[in-house]
TILUM-507846 format. One record per residue (C-alpha): residue number from 1; residue in one letter; x, y, z. Coordinates in Angstrom, 2 decimals, decimal comma. Layout:
// residues N
KETI    k  r       xx       yy       zz
KETI  NUM  a        X        Y        Z
...
This chain:
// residues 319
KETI    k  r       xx       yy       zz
KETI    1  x   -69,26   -29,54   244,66
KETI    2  x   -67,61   -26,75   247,18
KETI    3  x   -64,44   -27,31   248,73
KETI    4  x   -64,89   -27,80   252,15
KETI    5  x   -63,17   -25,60   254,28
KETI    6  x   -60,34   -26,20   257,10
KETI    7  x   -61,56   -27,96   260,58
KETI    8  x   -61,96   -24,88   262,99
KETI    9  x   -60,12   -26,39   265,36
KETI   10  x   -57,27   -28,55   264,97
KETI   11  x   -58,06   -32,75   264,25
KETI   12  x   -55,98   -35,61   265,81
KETI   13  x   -54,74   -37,62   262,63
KETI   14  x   -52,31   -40,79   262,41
KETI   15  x   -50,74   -40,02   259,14
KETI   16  x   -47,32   -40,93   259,55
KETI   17  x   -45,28   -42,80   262,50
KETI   18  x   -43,76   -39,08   262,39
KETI   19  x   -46,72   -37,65   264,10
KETI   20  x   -46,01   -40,22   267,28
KETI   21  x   -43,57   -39,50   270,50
KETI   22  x   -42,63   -41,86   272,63
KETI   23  x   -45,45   -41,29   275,17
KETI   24  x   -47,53   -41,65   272,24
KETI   25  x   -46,69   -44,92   271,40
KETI   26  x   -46,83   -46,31   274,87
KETI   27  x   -50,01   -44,44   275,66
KETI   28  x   -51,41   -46,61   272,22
KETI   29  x   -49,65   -49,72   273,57
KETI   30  x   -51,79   -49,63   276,74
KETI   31  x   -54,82   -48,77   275,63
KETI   32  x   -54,62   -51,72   273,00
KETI   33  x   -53,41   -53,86   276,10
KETI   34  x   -56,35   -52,96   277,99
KETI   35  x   -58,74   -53,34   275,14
KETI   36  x   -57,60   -56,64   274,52
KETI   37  x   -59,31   -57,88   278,07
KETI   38  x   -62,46   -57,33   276,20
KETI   39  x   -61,70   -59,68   273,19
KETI   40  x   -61,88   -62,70   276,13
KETI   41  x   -65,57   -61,64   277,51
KETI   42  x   -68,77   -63,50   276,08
KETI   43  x   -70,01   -59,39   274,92
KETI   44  x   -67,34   -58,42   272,88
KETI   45  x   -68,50   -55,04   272,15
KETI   46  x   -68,07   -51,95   273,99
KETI   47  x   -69,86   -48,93   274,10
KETI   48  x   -66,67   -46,27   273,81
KETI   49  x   -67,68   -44,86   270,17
KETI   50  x   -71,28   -45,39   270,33
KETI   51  x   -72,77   -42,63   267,59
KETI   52  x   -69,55   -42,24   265,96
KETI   53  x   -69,05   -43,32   262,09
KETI   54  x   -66,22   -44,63   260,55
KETI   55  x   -65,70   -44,70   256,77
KETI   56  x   -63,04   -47,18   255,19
KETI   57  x   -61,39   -45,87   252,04
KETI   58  x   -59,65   -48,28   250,25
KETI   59  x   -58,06   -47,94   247,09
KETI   60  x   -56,11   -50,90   247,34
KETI   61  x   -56,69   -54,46   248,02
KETI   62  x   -56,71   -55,81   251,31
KETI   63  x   -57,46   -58,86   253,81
KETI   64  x   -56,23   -58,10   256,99
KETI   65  x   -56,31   -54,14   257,65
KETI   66  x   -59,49   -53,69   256,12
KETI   67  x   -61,29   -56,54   257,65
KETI   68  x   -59,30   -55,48   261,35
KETI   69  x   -60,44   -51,75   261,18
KETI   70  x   -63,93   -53,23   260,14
KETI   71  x   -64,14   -54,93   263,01
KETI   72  x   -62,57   -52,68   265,66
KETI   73  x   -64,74   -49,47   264,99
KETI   74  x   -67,50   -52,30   265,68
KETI   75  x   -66,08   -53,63   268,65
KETI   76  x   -66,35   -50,46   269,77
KETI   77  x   -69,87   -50,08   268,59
KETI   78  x   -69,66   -47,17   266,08
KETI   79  x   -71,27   -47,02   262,59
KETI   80  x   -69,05   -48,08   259,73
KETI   81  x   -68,99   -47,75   256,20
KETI   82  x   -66,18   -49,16   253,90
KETI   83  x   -65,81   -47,52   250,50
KETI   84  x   -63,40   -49,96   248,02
KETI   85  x   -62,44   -48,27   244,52
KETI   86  x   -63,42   -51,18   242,18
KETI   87  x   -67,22   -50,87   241,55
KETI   88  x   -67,62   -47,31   243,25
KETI   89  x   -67,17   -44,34   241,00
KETI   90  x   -63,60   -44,49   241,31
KETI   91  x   -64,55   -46,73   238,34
KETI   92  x   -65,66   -44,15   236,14
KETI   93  x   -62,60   -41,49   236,79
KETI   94  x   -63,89   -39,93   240,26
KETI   95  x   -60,58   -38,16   241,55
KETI   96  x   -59,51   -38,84   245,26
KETI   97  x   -60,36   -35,24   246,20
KETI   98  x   -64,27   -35,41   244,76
KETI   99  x   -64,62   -38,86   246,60
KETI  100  x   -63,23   -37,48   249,76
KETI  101  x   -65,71   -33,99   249,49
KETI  102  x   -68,41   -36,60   248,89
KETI  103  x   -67,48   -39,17   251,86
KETI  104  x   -67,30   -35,51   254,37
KETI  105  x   -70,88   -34,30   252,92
KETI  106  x   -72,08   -37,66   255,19
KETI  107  x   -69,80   -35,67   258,26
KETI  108  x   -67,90   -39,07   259,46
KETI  109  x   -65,70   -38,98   262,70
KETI  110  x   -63,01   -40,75   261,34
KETI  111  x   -61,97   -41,83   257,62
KETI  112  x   -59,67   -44,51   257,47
KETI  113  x   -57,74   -44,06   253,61
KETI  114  x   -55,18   -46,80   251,92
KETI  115  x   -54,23   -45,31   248,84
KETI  116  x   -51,39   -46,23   246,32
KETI  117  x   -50,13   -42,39   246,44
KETI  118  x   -48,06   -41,04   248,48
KETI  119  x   -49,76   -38,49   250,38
KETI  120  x   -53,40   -39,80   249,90
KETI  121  x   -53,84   -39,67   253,73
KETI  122  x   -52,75   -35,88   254,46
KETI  123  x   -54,70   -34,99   251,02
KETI  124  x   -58,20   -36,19   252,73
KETI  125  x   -57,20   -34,95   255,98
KETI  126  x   -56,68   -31,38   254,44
KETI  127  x   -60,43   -31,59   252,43
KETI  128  x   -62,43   -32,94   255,29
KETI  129  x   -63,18   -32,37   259,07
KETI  130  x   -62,63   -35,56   259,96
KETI  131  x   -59,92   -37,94   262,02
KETI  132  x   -57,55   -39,41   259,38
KETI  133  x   -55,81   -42,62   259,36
KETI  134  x   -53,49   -43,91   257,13
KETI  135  x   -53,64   -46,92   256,27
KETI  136  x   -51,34   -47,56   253,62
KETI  137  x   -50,10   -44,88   251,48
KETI  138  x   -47,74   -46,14   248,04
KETI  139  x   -44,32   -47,21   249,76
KETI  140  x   -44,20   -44,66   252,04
KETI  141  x   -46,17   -45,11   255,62
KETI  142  x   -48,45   -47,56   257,16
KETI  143  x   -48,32   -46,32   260,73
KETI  144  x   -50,80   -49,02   262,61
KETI  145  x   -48,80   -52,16   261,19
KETI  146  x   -45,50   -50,82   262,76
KETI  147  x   -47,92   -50,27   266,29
KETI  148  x   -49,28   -53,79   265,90
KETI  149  x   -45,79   -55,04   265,13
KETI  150  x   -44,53   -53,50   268,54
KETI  151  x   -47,69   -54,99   269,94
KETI  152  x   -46,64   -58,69   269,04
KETI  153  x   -43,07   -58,14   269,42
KETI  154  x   -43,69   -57,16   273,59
KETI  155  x   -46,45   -60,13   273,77
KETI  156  x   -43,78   -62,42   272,73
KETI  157  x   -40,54   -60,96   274,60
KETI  158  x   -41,78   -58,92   277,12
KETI  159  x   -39,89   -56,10   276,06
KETI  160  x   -39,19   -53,67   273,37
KETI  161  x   -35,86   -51,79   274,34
KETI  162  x   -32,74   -52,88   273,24
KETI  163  x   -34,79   -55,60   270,77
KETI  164  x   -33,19   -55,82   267,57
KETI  165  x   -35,31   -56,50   264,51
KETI  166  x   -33,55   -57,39   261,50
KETI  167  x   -36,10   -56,42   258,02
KETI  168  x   -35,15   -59,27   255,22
KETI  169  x   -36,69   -58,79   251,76
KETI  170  x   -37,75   -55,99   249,54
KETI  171  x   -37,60   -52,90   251,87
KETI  172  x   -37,27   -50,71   248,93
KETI  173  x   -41,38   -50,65   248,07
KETI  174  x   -42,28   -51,17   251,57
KETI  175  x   -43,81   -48,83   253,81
KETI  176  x   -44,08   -51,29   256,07
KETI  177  x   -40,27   -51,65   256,93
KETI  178  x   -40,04   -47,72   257,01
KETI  179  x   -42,53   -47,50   259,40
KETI  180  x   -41,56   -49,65   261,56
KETI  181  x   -37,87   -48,52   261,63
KETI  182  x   -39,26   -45,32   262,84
KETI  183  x   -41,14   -46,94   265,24
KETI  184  x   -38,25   -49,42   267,12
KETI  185  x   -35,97   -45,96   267,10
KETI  186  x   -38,96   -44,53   269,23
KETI  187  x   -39,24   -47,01   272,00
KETI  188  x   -35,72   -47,89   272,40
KETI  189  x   -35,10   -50,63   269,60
KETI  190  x   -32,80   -50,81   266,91
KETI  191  x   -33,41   -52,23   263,49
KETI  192  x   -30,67   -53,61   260,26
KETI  193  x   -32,44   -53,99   256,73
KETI  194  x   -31,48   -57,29   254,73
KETI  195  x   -31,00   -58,22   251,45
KETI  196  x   -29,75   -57,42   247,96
KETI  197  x   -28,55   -53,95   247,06
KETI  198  x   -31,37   -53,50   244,45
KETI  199  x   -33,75   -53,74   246,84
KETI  200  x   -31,62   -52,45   249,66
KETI  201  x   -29,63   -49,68   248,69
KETI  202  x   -27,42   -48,07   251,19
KETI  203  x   -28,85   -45,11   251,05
KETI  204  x   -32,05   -46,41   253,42
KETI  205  x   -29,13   -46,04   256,60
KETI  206  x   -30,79   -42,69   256,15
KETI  207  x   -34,26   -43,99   257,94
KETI  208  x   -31,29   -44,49   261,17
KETI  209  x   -30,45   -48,31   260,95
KETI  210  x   -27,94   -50,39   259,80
KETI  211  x   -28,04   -51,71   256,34
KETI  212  x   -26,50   -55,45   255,69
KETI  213  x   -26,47   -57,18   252,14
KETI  214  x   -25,44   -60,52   253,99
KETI  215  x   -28,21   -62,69   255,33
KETI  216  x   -25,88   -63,97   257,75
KETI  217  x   -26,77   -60,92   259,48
KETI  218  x   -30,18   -62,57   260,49
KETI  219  x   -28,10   -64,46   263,33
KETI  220  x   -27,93   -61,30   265,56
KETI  221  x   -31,50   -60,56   266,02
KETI  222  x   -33,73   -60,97   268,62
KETI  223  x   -36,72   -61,00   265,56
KETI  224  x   -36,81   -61,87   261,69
KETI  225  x   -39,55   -59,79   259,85
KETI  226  x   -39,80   -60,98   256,46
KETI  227  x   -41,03   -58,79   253,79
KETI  228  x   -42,88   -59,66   250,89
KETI  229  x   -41,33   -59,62   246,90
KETI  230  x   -44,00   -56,68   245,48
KETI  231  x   -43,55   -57,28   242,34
KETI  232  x   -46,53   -54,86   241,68
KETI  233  x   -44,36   -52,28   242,41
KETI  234  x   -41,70   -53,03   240,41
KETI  235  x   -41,53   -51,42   237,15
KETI  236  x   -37,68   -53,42   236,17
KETI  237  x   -36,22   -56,52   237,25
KETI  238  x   -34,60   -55,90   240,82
KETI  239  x   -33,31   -59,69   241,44
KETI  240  x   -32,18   -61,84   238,45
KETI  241  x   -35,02   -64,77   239,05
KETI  242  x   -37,28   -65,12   242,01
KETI  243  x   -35,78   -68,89   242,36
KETI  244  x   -32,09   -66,83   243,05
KETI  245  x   -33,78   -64,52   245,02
KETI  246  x   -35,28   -66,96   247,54
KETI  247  x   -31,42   -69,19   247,20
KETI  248  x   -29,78   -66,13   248,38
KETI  249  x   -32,28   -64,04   250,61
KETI  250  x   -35,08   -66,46   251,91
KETI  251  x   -36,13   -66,90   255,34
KETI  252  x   -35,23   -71,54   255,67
KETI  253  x   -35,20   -73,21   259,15
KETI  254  x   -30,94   -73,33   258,18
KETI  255  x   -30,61   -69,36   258,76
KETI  256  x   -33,05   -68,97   262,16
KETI  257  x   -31,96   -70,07   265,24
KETI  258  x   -33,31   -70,92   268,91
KETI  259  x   -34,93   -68,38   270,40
KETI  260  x   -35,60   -66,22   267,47
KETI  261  x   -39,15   -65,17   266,42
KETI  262  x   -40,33   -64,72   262,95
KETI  263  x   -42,77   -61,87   261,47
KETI  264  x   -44,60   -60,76   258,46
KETI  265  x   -46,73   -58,41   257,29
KETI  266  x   -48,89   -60,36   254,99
KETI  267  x   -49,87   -61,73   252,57
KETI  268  x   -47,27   -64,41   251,90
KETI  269  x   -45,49   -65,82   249,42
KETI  270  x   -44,74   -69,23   250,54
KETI  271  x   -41,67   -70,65   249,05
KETI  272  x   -40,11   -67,37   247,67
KETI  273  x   -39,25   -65,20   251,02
KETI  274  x   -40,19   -67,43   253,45
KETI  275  x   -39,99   -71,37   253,64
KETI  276  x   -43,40   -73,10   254,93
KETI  277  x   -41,80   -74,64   257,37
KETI  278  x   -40,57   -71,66   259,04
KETI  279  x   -44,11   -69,78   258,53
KETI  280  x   -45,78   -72,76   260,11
KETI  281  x   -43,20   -73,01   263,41
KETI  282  x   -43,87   -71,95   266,25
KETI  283  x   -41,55   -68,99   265,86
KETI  284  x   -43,68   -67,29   263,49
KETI  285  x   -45,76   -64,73   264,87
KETI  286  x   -47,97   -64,24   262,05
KETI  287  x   -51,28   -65,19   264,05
KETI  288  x   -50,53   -62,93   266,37
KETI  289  x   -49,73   -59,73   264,13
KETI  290  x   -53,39   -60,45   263,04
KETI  291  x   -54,79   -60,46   266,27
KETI  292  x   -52,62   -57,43   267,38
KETI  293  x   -53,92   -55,52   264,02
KETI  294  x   -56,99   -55,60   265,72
KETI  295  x   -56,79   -54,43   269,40
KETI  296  x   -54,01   -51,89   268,55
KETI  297  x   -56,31   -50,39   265,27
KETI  298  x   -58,99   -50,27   268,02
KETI  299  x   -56,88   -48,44   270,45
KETI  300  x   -56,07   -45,92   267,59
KETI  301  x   -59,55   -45,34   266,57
KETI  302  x   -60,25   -44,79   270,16
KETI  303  x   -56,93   -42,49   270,72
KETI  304  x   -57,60   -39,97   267,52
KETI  305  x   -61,12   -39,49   268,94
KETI  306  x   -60,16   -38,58   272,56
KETI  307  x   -56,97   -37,17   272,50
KETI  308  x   -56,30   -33,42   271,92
KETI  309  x   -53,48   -32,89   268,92
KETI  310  x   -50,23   -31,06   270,27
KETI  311  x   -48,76   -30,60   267,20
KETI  312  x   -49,83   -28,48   264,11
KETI  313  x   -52,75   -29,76   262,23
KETI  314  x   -52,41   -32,57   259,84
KETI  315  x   -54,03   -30,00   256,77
KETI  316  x   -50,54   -27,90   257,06
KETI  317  x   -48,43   -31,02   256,45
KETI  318  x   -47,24   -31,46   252,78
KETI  319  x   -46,75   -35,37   251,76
């Protein structure tokens, strides 16, 4: 099969929280607002991407981004296709690069990719003509959590500026907490990573936060996001035992206080970084990162589609 060749004109691509401004971010913010009006009506489905298609590549499993970008390219009635590794030709060695030539041979508008590589994402946006979102690339971005984490965190304070977020757990594998510390520095927040050096090392003040191996640091912020142990992604023992790990470093109803709310990125593991007690309170505003996953991955679908790129094309980017 023939390489494709570049887009002849430049594609709008959410690859990394890197390719956002400011404006951007609000502009998604509103649009997501807005769309979320719809989610109330008795017809739930618009017509904004009528005749557009929108393939899901997932190389990784996954509950709530697949299902949410499912379900928003529907919402906004365009065709969708998901492609998931196991039982696809993946299976029998297919490389990323043939799947990806094969997937743009169909010419979809936008293809969504979670990959455990870093770079997966620029990679298909490089081979094919199409919008690219990432959705998940090894531990290094996952741009539309950190959006739908802004999302929840203004539904629930009515603000973003001056928030701080304080990012307990095992930021070291997560491209969750790096996204979203590059998100809070664009809209005025400030964020402090928690938890033991192994899995914090100081080196991540580098990302532009503040970096605390105290837990006691929790007490200062206006929101607790809790990240999940991947021990997938850990080829060595990083704590001693998961039971000291969660003695030390979990999120208990003793180390939140009044007026604090609580996040995570899903899925859970009750007992080890967070208590059930505090994921069941109502300070936890896991609910509503699910229900923000799906307005603001709307609002993106919508945005890459309809909004000209001012910056250099995502196929000159190297991961």
């Amino acid at each position: 099969m023939a390489e494709l060749r570049p887009p002849s004109a430049p594609r709008r691509h959410l690859l990394s929280i890197a390719d956002l401004t400011t404006d951007d971010v609000r502009r998604l913010l509103e649009t997501a607002e807005s769309l979320a009006a719809s989610l109330d009506r008795e017809m739930k489905k618009l017509p904004t991407l009528r005749g557009r298609t929108v393939v899901n590549l997932f190389y990784e499993s996954s509950t709530r981004t697949l299902s949410s970008f499912e379900l928003a390219a529907k919402r906004l009635s365009a065709d969708t296709m998901s492609v998931r590794s196991s039982g696809s030709s993946v299976d029998k060695g297919e490389s990323l690069k043939d799947t990806a030539l094969t997937l743009a041979a169909y010419d979809p508008d936008v293809i969504v990719v979670r990959h455990p590589s870093i770079g997966a994402a620029h990679l298909v946006a490089r081979l094919t003509d199409a919008h690219v979102v990432n959705a998940g690339d090894g531990k290094h971005q996952h741009p539309t959590q950190a959006l739908l984490d802004l999302y929840a965190i203004k539904s629930a304070l009515g603000r973003l500026e001056g928030v701080r977020v304080a990012i307990v757990g095992d930021v070291l594998h997560s491209r969750v907490a790096r996204s979203l510390v590059q998100a809070l520095g664009l809209v005025g927040a400030e964020a402090v990573l928690v938890g033991p050096p192994t899995l914090v090392p100081p080196t991540l003040a580098s990302l532009g936060c503040d970096v605390s191996h105290d837990i006691s640091s929790l007490a200062g912020a206006d929101v607790v996001y809790v990240l999940r142990m991947q021990r997938e992604r850990m080829a060595e023992a990083f704590v001693p035992s998961l039971r000291e790990y969660t003695a030390l470093y979990g999120v208990t109803p003793a180390r939140i206080r009044p007026g604090q709310v609580v996040m995570h990125p899903g899925p859970m593991n009750r007992g080890i970084e967070i208590d059930p007690r505090v994921a069941d309170s109502g300070q936890a505003l896991v609910t509503d990162q699910v229900r923000a996953g799906l307005v603001v991955r709307m609002a993106v679908l919508y945005d890459v589609l309809t909004v000209a790129p001012v910056t250099a094309p995502a196929q000159a980017v190297v991961a």
